[in-house]
MMTF fields as JSON, N, C-alpha, C and O atoms, coordinates in Angstrom:
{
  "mmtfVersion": "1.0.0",
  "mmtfProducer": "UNKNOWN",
  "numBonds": 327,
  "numAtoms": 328,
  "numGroups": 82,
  "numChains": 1,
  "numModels": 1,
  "chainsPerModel": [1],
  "groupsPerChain": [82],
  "chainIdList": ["A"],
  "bondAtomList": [4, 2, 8, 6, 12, 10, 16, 14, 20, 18, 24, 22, 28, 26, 32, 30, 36, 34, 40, 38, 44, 42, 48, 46, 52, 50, 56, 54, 60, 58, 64, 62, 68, 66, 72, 70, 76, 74, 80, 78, 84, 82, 88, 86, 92, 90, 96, 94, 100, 98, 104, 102, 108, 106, 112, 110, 116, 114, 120, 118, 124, 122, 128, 126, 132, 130, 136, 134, 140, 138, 144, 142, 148, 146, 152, 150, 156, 154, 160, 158, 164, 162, 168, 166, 172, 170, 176, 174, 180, 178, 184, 182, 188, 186, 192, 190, 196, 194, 200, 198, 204, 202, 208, 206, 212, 210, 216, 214, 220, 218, 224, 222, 228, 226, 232, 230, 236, 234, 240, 238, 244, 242, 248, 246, 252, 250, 256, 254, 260, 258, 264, 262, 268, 266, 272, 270, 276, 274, 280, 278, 284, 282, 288, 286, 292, 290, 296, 294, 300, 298, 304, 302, 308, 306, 312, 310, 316, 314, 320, 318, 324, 322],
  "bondOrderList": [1, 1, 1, 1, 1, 1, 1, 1, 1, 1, 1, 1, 1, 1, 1, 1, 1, 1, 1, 1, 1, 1, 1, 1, 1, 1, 1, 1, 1, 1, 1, 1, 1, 1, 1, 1, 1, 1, 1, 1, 1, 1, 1, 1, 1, 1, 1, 1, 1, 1, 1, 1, 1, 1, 1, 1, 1, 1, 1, 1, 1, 1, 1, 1, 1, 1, 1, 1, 1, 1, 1, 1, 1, 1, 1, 1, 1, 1, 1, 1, 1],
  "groupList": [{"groupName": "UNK", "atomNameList": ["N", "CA", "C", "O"], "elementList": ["N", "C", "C", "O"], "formalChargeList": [0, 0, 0, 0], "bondAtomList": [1, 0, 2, 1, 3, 2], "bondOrderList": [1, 1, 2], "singleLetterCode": "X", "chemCompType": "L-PEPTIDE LINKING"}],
  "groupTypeList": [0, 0, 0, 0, 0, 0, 0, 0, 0, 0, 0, 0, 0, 0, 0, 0, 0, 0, 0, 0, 0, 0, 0, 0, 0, 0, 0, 0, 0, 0, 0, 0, 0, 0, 0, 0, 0, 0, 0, 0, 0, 0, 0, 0, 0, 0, 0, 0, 0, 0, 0, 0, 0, 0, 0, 0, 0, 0, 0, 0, 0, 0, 0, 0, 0, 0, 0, 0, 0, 0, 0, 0, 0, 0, 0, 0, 0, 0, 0, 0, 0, 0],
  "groupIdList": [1, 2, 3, 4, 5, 6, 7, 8, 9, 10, 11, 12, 13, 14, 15, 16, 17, 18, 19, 20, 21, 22, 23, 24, 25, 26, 27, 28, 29, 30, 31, 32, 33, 34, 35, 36, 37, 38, 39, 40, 41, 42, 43, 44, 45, 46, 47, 48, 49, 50, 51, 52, 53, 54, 55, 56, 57, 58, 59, 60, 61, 62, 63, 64, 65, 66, 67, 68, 69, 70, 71, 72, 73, 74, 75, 76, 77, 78, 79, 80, 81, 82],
  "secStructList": [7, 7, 7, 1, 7, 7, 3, 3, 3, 3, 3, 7, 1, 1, 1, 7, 2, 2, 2, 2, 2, 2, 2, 2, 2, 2, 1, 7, 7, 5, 6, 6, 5, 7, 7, 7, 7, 3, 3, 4, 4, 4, 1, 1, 1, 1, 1, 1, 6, 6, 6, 6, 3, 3, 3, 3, 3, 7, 7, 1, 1, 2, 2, 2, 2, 2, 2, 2, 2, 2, 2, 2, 2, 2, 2, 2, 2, 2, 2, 2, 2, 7],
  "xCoordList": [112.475, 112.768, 111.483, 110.677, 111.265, 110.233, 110.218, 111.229, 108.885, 109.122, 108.107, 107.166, 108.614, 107.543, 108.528, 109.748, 107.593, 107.975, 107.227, 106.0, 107.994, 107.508, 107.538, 108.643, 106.495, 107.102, 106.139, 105.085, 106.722, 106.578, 106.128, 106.904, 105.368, 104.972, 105.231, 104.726, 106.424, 106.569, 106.618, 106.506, 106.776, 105.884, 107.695, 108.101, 108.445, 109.81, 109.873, 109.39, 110.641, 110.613, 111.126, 112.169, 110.45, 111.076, 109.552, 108.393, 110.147, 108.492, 108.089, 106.905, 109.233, 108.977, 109.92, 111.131, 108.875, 109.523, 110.184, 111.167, 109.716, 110.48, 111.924, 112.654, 111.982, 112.367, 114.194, 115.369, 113.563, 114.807, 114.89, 115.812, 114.421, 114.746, 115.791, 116.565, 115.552, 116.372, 117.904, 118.816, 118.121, 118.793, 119.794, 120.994, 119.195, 119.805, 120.564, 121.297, 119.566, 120.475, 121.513, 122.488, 121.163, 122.232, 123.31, 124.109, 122.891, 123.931, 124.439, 124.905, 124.41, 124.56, 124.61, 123.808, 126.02, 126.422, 126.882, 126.944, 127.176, 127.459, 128.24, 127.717, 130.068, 131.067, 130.961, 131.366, 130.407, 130.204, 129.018, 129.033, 127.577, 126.332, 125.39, 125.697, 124.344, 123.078, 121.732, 121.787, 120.876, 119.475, 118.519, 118.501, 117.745, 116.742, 115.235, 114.928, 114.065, 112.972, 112.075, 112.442, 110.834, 109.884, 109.446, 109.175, 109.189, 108.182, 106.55, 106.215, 106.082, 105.246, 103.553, 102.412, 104.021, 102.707, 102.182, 101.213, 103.549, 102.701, 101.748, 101.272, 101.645, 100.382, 99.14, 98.418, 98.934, 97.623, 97.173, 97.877, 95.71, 95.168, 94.877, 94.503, 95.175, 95.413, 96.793, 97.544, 97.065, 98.665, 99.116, 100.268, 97.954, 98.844, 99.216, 100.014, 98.277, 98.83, 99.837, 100.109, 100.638, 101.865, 103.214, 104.349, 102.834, 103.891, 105.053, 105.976, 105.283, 106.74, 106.319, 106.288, 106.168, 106.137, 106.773, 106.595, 107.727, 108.064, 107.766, 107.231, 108.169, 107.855, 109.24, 110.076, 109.294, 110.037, 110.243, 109.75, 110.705, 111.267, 112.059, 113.133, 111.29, 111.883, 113.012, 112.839, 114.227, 114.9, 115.182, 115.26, 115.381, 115.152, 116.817, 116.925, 118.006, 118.969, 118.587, 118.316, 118.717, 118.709, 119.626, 119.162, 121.059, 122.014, 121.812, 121.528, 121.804, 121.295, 120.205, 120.439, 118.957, 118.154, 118.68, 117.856, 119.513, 120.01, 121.119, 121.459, 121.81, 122.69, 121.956, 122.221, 120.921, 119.98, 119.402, 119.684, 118.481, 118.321, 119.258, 119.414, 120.354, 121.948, 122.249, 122.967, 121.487, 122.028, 121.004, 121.361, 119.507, 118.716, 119.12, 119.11, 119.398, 119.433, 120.343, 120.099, 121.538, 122.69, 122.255, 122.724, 121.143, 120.866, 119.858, 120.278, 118.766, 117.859, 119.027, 119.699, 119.208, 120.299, 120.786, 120.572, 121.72, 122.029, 121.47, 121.734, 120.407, 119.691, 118.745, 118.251, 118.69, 117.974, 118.328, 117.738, 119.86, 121.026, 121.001, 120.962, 121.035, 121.215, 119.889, 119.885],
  "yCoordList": [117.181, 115.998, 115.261, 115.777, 113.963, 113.589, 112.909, 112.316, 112.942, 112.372, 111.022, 110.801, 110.196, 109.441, 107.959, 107.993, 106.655, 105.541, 105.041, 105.025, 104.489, 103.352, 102.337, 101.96, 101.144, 99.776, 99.142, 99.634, 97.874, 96.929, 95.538, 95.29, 94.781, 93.114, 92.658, 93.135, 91.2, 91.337, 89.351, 89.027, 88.229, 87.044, 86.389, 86.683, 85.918, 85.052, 84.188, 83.916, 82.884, 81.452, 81.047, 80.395, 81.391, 80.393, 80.029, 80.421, 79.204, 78.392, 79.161, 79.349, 79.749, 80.868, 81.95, 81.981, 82.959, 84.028, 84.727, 85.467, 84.465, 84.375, 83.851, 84.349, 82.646, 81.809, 82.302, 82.257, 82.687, 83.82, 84.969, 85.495, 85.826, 86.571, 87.034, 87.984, 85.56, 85.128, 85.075, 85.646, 84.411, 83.453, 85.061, 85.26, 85.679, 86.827, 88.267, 89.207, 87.513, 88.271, 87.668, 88.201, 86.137, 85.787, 84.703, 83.855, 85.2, 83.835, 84.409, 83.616, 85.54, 85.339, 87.202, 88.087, 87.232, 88.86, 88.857, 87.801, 89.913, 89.721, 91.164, 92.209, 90.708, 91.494, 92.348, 93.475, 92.193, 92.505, 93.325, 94.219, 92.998, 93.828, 92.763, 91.871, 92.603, 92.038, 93.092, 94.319, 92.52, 93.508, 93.074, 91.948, 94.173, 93.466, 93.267, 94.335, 92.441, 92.342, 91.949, 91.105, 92.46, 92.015, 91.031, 91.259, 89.653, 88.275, 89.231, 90.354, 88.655, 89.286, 88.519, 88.978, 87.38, 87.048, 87.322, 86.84, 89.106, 89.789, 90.842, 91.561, 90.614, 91.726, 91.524, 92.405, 90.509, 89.624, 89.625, 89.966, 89.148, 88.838, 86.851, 85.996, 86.964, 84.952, 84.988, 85.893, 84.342, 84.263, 83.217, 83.08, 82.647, 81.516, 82.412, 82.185, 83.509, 84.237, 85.099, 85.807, 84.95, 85.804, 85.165, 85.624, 84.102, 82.985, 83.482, 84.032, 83.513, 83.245, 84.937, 84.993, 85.576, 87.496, 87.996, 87.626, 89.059, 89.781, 91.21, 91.382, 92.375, 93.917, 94.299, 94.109, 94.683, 95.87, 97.377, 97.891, 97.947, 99.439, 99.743, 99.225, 100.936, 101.97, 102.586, 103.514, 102.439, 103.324, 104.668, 104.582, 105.833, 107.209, 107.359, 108.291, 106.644, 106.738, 105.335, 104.151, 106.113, 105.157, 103.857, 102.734, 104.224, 103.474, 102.594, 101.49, 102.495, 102.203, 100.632, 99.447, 101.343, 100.361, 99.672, 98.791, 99.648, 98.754, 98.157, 97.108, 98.511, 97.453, 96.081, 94.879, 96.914, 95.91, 94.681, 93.487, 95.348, 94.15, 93.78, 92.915, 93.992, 92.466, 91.741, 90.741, 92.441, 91.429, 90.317, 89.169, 90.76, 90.365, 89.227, 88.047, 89.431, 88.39, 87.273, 86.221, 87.587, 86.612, 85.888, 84.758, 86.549, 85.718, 84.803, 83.658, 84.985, 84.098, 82.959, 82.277, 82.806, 82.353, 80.926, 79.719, 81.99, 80.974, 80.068, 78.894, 81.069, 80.087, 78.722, 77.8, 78.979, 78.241, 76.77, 75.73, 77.376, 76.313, 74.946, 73.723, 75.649, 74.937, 73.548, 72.86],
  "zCoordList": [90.788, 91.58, 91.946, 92.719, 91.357, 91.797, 93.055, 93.432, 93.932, 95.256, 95.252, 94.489, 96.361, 96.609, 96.035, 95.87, 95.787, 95.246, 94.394, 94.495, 93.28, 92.376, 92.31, 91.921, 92.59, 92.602, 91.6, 91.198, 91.239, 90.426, 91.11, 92.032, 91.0, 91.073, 90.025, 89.009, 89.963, 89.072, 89.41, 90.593, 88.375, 88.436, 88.423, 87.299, 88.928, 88.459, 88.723, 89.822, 87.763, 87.364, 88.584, 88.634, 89.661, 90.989, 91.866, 91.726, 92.694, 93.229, 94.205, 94.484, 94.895, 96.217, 95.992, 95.774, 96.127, 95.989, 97.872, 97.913, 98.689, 99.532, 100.226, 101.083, 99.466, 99.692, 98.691, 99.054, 97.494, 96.823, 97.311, 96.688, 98.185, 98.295, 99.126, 99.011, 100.58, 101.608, 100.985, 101.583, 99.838, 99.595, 98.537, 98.724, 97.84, 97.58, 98.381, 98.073, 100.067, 100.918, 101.52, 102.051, 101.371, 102.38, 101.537, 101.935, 100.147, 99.551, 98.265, 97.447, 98.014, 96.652, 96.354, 96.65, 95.602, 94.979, 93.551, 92.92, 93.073, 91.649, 92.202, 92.587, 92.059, 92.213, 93.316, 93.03, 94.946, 95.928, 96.125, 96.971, 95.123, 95.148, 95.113, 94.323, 95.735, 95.622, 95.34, 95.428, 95.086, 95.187, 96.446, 96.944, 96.851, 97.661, 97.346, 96.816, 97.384, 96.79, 97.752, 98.57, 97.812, 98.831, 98.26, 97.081, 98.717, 98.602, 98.043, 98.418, 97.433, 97.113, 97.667, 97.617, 98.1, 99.074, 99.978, 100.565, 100.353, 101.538, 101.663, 102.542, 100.23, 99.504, 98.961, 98.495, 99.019, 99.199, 100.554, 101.505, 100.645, 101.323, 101.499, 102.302, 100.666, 100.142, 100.645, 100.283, 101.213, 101.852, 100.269, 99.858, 99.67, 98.612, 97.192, 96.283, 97.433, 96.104, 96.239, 97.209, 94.71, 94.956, 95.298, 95.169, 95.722, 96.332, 94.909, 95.51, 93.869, 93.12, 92.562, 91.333, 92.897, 92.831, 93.846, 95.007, 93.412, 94.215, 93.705, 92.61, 94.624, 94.13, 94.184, 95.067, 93.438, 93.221, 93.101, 92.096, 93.714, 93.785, 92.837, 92.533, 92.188, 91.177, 91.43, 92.22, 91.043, 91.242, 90.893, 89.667, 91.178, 89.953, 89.347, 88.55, 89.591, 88.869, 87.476, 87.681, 86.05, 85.216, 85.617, 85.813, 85.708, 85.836, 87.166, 86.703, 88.401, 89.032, 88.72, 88.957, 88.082, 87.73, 86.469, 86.224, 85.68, 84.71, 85.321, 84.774, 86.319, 87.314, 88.087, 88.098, 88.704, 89.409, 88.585, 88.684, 87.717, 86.506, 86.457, 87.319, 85.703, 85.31, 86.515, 86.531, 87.906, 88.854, 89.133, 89.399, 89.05, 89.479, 88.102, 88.453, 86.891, 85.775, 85.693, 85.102, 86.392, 86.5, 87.947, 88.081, 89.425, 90.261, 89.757, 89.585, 89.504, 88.735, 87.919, 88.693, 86.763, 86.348, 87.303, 87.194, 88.497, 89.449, 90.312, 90.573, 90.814, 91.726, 91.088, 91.737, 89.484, 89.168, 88.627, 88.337, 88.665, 88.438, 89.948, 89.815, 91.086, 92.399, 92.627, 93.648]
}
């Protein structure tokens, strides 16, 4: 059993990554599931870098993390539609 966490920074086609992340908690599911993602400009020391990055957490169920991706892929998708 491995312990501990894995995360990811990862760069997505939006202008604020805060700004989606809000908007994935408070607007938006795919068949009653959302994901959650840290803004990733809170990991800098430049408050301007990072602005459209968020991190991500590893999940240790395969399935799990190939759910998340299809959600995180159909929200992107949407929000980019609005």
């Amino acid at each position: 059993n491995p312990k501990g966490a894995y995360y990811c920074m990862v760069e997505l086609p939006v202008e604020d990554a805060e700004k989606f992340a809000i908007w994935l908690l408070n607007d938006f599911d795919l068949d009653g599931e959302t994901i959650m993602v840290a803004p990733g400009n809170g990991f800098y020391a430049d408050s301007t870098s990072g602005k459209n990055q968020v991190r991500i957490a590893y999940v240790l169920k395969k399935e799990d993390l190939q759910r998340s991706v299809e959600i995180l892929r159909v929200a992107l998708e949407k929000y980019n539609s609005i």
